[in-house]
N, C-alpha and C positions, 0 to 999 in steps of 0.2 A: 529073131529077137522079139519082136511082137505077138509071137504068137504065144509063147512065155509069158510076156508081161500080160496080155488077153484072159492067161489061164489063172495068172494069181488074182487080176481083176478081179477076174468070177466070183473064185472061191472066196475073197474078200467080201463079196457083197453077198454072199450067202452068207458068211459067218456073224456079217455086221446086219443083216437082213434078221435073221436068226436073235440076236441079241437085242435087235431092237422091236422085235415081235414079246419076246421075255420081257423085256422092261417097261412096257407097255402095260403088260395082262399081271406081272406080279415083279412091283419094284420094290415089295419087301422082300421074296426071296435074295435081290442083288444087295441089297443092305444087311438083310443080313450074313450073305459070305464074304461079306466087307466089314464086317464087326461092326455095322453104326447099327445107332439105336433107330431103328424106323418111328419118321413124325409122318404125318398126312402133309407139310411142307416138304420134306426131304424125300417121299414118294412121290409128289409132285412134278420134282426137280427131276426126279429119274424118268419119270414118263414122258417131262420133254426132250430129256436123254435121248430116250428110245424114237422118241419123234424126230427127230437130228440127226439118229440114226438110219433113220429109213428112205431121206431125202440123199443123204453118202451113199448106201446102199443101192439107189436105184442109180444115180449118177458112174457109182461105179461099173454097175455089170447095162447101163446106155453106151459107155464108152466102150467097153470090152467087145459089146457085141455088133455096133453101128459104126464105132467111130470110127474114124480112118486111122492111117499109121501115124500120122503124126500127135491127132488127140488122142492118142493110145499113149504116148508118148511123153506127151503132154498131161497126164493125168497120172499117169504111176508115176512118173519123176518125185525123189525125194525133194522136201521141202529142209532149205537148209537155214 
């Protein structure tokens, strides 16, 4: 079962890895496939998006790769 949750870990923090590398370098392309009008505030807001992203990101493929079973466990668990 961990080795499962290890896998989607990963991919997650590649994909959030990924998206927070994009929203960093260009937070008006995410505005605009989100129909907002891009401000130099609202890009701003993205960029610490992306910056919030990267600290999820790394947190998630630390645990994926180091953690034991049970912080593996402990980290993909739904929040309800």
């Amino acid at each position: 079962m961990t080795n499962k949750l290890r896998t989607i870990l990963r991919l997650g923090a590649i994909v959030f890895g990924l998206s927070a590398i994009a929203l960093v370098v260009t937070p008006n392309l995410f505005n605009q496939l989100l129909g907002l009008n891009s401000t130099p505030d609202l890009e701003w807001s993205m960029r610490m998006t992306g910056i919030t992203l990267v600290a999820l990101a790394g947190n998630m493929f630390s645990h994926a790769t180091k953690g034991t079973n049970e912080s593996v466990l402990l980290t993909a668990k739904p929040v309800t």
